[in-house]
Each structure stands twice: as structure tokens, then as C-alpha cells.
C-alpha distance (Angstrom), angle and dihedral (degrees) to the residues before:
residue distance angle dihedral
X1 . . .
X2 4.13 . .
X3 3.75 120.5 .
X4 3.68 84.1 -112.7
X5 4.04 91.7 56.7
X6 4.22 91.4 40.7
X7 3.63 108.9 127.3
X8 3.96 106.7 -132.2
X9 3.65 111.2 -99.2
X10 3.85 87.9 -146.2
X11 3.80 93.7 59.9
X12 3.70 90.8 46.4
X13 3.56 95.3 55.6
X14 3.78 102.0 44.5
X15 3.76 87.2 46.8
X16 4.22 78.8 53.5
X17 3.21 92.3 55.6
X18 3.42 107.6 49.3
X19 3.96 86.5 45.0
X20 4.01 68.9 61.8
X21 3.00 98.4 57.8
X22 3.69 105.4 45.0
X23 3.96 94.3 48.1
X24 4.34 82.3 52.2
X25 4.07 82.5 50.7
X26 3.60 94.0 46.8
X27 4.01 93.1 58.2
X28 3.30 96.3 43.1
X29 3.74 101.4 53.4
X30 3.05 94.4 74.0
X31 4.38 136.4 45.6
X32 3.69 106.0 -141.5
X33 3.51 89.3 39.3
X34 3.37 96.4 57.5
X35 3.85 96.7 32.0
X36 4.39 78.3 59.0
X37 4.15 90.9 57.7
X38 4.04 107.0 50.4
X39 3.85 112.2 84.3
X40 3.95 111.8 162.5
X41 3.95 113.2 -103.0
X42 3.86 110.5 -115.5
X43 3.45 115.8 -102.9
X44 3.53 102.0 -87.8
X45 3.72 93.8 56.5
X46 3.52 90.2 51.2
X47 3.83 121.2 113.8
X48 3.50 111.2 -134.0
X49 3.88 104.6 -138.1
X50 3.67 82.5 69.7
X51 3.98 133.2 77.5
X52 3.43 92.2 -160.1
X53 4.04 126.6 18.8
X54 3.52 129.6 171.0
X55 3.83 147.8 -177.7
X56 3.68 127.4 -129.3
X57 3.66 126.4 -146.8
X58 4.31 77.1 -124.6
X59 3.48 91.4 66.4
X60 4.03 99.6 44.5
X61 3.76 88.5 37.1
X62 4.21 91.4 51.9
X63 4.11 84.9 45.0
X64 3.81 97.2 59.8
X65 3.47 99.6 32.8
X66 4.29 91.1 53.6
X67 4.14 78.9 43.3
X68 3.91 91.6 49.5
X69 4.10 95.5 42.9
X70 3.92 94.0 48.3
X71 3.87 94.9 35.2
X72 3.93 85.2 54.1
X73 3.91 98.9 46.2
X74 4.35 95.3 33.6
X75 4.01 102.3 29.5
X76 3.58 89.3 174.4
X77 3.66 95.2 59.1
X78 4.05 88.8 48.9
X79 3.63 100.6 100.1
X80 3.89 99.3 55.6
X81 3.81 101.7 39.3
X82 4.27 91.3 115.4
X83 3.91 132.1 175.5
X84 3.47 150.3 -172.9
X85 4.08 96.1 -97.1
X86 3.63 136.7 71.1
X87 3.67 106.8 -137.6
X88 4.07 87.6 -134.2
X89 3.89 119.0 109.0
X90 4.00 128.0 162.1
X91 4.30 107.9 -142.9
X92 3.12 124.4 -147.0
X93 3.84 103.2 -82.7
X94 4.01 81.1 62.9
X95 3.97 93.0 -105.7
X96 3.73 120.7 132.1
X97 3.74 117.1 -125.1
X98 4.05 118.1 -179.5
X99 3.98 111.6 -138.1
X100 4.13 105.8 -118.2
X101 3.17 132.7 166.7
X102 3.90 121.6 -125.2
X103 3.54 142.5 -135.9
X104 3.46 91.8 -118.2
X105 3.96 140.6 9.5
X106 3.95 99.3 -89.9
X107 3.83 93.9 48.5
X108 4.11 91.3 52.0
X109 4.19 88.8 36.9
X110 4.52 79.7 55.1
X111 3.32 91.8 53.5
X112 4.01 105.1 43.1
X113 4.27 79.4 48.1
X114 3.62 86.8 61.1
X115 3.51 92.8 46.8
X116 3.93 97.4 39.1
X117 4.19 87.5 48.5
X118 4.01 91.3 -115.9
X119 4.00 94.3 -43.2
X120 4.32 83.2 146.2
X121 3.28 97.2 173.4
X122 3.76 90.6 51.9
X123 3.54 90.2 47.0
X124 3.79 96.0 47.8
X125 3.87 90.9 59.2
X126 3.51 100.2 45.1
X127 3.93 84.0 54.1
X128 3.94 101.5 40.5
X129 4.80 84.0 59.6
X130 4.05 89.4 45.3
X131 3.89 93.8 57.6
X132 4.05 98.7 22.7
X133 3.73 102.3 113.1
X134 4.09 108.9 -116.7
X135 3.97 124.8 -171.7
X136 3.44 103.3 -177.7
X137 4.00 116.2 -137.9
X138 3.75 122.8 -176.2
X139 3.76 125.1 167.4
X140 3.94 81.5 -143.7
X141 3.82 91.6 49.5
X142 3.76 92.9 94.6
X143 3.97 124.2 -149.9
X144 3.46 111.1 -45.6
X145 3.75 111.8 -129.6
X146 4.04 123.0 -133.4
X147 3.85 107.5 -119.3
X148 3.88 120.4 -117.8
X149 3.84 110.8 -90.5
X150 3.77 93.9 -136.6
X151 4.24 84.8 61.6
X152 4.02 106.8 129.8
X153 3.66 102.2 -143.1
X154 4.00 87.0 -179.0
X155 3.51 82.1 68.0
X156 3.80 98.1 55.3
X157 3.54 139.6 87.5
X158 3.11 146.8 -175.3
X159 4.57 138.8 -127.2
X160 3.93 102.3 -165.0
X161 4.45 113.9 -168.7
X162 3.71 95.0 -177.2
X163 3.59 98.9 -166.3
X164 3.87 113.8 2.4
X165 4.00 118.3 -161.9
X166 3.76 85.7 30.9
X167 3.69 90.6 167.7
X168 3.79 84.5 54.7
X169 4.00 84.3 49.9
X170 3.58 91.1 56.0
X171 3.65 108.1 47.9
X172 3.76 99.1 31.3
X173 4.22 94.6 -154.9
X174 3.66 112.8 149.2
X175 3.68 125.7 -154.4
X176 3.93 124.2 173.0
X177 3.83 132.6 -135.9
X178 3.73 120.5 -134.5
X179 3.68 87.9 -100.5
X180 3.66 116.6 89.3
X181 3.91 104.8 -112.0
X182 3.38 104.6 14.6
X183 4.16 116.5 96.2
X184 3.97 117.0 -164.0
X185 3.83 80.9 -147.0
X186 3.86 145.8 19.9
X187 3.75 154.1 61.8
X188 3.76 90.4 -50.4
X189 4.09 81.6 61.9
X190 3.89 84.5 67.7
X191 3.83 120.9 102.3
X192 3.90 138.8 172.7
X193 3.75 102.2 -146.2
X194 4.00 122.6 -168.5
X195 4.08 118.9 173.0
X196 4.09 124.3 -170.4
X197 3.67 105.4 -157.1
X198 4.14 122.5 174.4
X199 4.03 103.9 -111.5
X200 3.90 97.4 -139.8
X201 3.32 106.4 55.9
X202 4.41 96.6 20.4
X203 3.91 95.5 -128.6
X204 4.28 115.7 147.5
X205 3.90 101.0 -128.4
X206 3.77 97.8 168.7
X207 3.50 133.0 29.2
X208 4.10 135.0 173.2
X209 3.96 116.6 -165.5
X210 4.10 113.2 -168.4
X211 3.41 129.7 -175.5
X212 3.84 111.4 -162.9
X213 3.72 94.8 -163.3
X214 4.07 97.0 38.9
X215 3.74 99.7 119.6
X216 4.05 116.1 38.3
X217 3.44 111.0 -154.2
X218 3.37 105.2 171.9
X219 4.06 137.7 -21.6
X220 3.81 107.4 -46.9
X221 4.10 96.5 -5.5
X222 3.33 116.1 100.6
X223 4.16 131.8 172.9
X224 4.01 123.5 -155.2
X225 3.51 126.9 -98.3
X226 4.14 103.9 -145.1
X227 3.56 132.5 -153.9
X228 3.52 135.2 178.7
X229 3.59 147.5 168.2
X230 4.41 143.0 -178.6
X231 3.86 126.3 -167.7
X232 3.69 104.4 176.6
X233 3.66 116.0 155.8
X234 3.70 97.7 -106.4
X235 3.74 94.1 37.0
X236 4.23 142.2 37.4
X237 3.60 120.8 -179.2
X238 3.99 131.6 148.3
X239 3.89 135.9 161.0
X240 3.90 89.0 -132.8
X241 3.53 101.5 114.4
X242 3.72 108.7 146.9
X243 3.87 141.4 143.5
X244 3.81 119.7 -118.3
X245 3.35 114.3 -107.2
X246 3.52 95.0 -131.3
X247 3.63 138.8 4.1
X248 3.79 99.5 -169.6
X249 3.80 96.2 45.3
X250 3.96 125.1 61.3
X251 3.58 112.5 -147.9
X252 3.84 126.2 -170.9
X253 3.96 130.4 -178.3
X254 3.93 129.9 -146.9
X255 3.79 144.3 163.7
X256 3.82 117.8 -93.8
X257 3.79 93.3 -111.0
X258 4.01 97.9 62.8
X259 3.33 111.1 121.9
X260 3.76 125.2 -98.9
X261 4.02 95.8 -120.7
X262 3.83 92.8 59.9
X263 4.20 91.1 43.0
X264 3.92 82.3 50.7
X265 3.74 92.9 48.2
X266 4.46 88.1 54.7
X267 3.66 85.6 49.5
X268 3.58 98.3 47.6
X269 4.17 84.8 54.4
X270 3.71 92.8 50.3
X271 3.68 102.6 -96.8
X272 3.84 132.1 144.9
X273 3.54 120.7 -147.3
X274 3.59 150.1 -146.7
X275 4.15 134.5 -166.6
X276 3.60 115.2 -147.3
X277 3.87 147.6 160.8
X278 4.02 129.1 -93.7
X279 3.42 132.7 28.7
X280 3.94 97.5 -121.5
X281 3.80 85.6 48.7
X282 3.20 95.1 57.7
X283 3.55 95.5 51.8
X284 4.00 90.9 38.0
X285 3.74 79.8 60.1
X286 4.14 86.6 63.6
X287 3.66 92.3 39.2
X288 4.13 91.9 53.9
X289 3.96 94.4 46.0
X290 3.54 90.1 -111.0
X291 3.89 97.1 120.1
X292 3.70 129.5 17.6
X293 4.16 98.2 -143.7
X294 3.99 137.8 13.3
X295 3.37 114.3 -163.1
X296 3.67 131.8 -178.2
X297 3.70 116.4 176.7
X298 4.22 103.3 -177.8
X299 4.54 109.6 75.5
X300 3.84 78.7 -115.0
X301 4.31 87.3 134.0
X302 3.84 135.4 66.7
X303 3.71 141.0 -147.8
X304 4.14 92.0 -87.0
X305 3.78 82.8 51.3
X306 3.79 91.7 72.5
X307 3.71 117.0 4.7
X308 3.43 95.1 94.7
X309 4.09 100.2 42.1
X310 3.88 91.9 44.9
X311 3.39 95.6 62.1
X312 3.96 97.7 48.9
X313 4.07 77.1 46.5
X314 4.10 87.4 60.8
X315 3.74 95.7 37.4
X316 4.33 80.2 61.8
X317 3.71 94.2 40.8
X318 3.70 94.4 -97.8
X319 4.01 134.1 101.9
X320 3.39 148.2 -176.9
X321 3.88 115.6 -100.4
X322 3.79 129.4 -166.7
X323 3.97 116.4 -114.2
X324 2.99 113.5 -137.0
X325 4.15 102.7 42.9
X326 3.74 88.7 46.7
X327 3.48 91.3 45.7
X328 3.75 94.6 45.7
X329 3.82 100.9 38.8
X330 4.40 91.2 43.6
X331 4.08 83.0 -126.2
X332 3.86 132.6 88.8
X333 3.73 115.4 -100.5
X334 3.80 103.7 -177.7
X335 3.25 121.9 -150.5
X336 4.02 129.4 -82.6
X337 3.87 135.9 -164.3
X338 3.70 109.9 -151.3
X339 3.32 116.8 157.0
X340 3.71 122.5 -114.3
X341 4.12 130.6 -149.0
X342 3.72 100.5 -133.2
X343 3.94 147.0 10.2
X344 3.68 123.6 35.0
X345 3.78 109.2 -110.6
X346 3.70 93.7 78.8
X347 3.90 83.4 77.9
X348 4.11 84.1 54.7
X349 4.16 120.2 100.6
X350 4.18 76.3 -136.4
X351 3.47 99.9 -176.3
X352 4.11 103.6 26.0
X353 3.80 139.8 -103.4
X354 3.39 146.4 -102.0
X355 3.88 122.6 -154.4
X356 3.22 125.9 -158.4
X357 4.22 146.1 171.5
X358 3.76 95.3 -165.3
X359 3.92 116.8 44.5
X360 3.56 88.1 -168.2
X361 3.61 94.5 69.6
X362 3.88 90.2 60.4
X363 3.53 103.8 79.2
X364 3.85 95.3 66.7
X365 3.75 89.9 47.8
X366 3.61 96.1 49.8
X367 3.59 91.5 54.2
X368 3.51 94.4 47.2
X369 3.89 93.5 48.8
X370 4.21 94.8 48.2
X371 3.77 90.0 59.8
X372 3.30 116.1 125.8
């Protein structure tokens, strides 16, 4: 395939993730469905903030078909598109069925049947989203730019968080902050994350942030809410143009669990603050306007955790920086996704982040958080 003839990566991948979004929107729509999809993750997939995690047969099923779609359409970036999931699950007749995605409708409706124990109609669903054809159109979508030609796609890959906040996913209970627009809890806590990042040197360069169930329209039907951001050398674009909430009023977002020092250190700079679900919200939150800083200080999230929302964060002349380095070193050391050989805490954000839309702002902080 010529340059001329290259399909843009960018199109591909929001088209992804609204595929995303509509196979997270076809599970949720309906109980027994949905009740059918969650089995726990074993305990070395677990995350350990959480007494109870699970996977869904959403997310697995959104991570294959995103690594089907782009494997088909960019072969050479095939091998290093990675996710959250393993593609393993055991149904309920004990056997164990790995999630693929066929050449053709009846060969991925086989396989969900094996997985789903013979629920057909189930499996037919889930089957008839992953090969409907979606073009995603969005009066807030923006102009979508054409990629350089001299853009090594060999070179890229690719963080996928099929459905982020799954616990969110599952039990669907909203709660809201005391800041208009931002719940603590919810389906608008939900987010289908995908991050391009260039393999030698580990730098996100393109990231798309969905949220299935962004735009209510009326009980139980939701549309997506779609973000997305490049910072290549040669070009910047994004579709993140929003006014701050506030300029006399600093606002910065965390999980529940951060410790009471650091919340103490915000307060002690003049910030307010809100606690909310979902790491990609969180940092949505930064991308919108809505909050100045999220902050996480435990190694509680992974590379498909921010991949995809630190490079719409560099397109805007943020990032995403990690913790403890910047914290240690009193400079910003963002965050970089170079694959290692071995072991699996390399994919781990070990020591926390720090996302932010003005870099400026992180001098102050980082001063403020080394104190002893």
C-alpha cells in the first residue's frame, strides 16, 4: 500500500472506538446479558485496590476486535497492538474458550457460543456490533488531519483499556461531586482508551478517549462523547478545545484512596478537590478543563491506563508525568512506554502519576509535594 493509498491511522482508531463503544452499549442494555459476561479475573490479573475485580466478555471482546481492525488495515503494527485483557475465559461447563475474532460473522458468533455456554442469541449480538461497519461522525469530532507520509507505522504501537472503570460498567450507580459535571461514580466514569506511542524511543503520539455513555439521550440509550489528540513532531492537532472552568479557583481530582498528606499538601496551595471513578476520567477531567491536576500517588495504574490520554495531554501542551521520579528528581519526567523482555510490572505506573494541561503549573506542585 503507497503513502498516498495509507488509510489514516486516526480514522481507524476513532472508528475502533466507537465500535467500542457500541459493543460496551450492547452489554449493558440489557441485565441478564450483562449478568452472562462478568467472570472474576484470577488472582493475578487482579488489581489490588480492589476486593473484587472482574473482566467482562465486553472488555476482551472490544480488545480483539480494536487488535483485529488495526492488525488488518496496518499489518506491520500487528504484533505490538497490547491491552489490558487476556483473551482466556473458562464457561460455564468449565471448558476454556480463547476470545478471537473471525473472518466472518458466524465464525466470531461460534466462538462467543462457546464462551457464552450456547446462550446464541447472546452470542449472535455480540457478533453482529464486532463486524457491523461504523464511521463515526460527530459534529464535535473536529477536522480530522491527514497523517505525515514519512510516519513509520513499524515503529508504532499501540496500549488498548477496553472498558476502563469496569466496576463502574457493571453496576451502573451514579453519584455526583460538588462540582457541576464531574460524578464520583457512574457510567459517565466509563472510558474506551486506545494510545499510539513510537516503540524506540516510548513517547504516546496519538491517543483516542471514548466514552460510550457520554451523551444520554434517553433512558437506557446512550451516544459517545469522543476525544482525541496527535503530537508528532511535524504535526499537533486535537479536538480538545475547551474553556477553563475557572480562572480564580484551582481544582484538582483524585481517587478516594490517596493519602491524606498529599490531599493536605493541594489544600495547603489553595486547591479544591474532587474524588472520582476511572483512571481515563480522571485524566479526561484535565483534558476537558474541568480540573487543573490528577494525581495518584500508589502504582495502582498501567500502561493502557494512560497511553491514550497522555498523548491528547501533549497534543495541548500538557502530559502525564510519573510521581515519584518527578517528585524525587524536583523536575518532570513524563511518562514512557517502552517495551520490556520479561516480568509484568514494567507495564505498571509503579510509582504514580501526575496529569497535567499546563506544565507550567508543575513546578510549584513539585516543590510542595518533595517537602519533607
Amino acid at each position: 500500500m503507497g503513502s498516498e493509498d495509507k488509510a489514516n491511522l486516526l480514522r481507524v482508531l476513532i472508528n475502533c472506538a466507537e465500535k467500542a463503544a457500541n459493543i460496551a452499549r450492547t452489554c449493558r442494555a440489557n441485565e441478564q446479558l450483562l449478568s452472562l459476561l462478568v467472570q472474576e479475573k484470577s488472582e493475578g490479573e487482579a488489581n489490588e485496590r480492589f476486593e473484587h475485580d472482574f473482566k467482562t466478555l465486553a472488555d476482551v471482546l472490544i480488545q480483539e476486535t480494536i487488535k483485529h481492525e488495526v492488525g488488518a488495515v496496518f499489518p506491520e503494527m500487528k504484533d505490538a497492538i497490547l491491552g489490558e485483557e487476556s483473551p482466556n475465559f473458562t464457561n460455564k461447563l468449565g471448558e476454556s474458550v480463547t476470545v478471537a475474532v473471525g473472518a466472518c460473522e458466524s465464525d466470531t458468533t461460534a466462538c462467543l457460543e462457546a464462551v457464552l455456554s450456547g446462550h446464541e442469541s447472546a452470542a449472535s449480538a455480540l457478533a453482529d456490533e464486532v463486524h457491523r461497519v461504523v464511521n463515526f461522525e460527530s459534529g464535535t469530532l473536529g477536522d480530522i488531519p491527514e497523517l505525515p507520509e514519512e510516519l513509520d507505522y513499524a515503529n508504532l504501537g499501540i496500549w488498548i483499556d477496553p472498558i476502563d472503570a469496569t466496576a463502574e460498567y457493571i453496576s451502573g450507580d451514579t453519584m455526583f461531586t460538588n462540582f457541576p459535571g464531574i460524578t464520583s461514580t457512574g457510567l459517565d466514569c466509563v472510558t474506551v482508551l486506545i494510545g499510539v506511542y513510537e516503540r524506540d524511543t516510548g513517547i504516546p503520539v496519538i491517543g483516542v478517549v471514548a466514552q460510550p455513555f457520554g451523551n444520554k439521550l434517553d433512558e437506557h440509550v446512550y451516544s459517545s462523547s469522543m476525544f482525541w489528540g496527535i503530537c508528532l513532531p511535524s504535526l499537533q492537532a486535537h479536538n480538545c478545545n475547551f474553556e477553563a472552568r475557572d480562572e480564580h479557583r484551582q481544582l484538582a481530582i483524585f481517587s478516594s484512596s490517596e493519602q491524606s498528606d498529599i490531599l493536605q499538601r493541594f489544600l495547603d496551595l489553595g486547591y479544591e478537590f474532587a474524588f472520582s471513578a476511572g483512571a481515563g476520567h480522571k485524566a479526561l477531567k484535565v483534558i476537558t478543563r474541568e480540573v487543573e491536576v490528577y494525581l495518584l500517588s500508589k502504582g495502582s495504574t498501567f500502561k493502557w491506563d494512560t497511553c491514550a490520554p497522555q498523548a491528547i495531554l501533549r497534543a495541548l501542551g500538557g502530559d502525564v508525568f510519573d510521581y515519584g521520579a518527578s517528585v524525587a528528581e524536583l523536575k518532570t519526567v513524563p511518562l514512557k512506554y517502552l517495551m520490556q523482555d520479561s516480568g509484568s510490572d514494567w507495564k505498571r505506573n509503579a510509582t504514580g502519576i501526575i496529569a497535567v494541561r499546563n506544565v507550567d503549573a508543575m513546578e510549584v506542585l513539585l516543590a510542595k509535594l518533595a517537602e519533607q
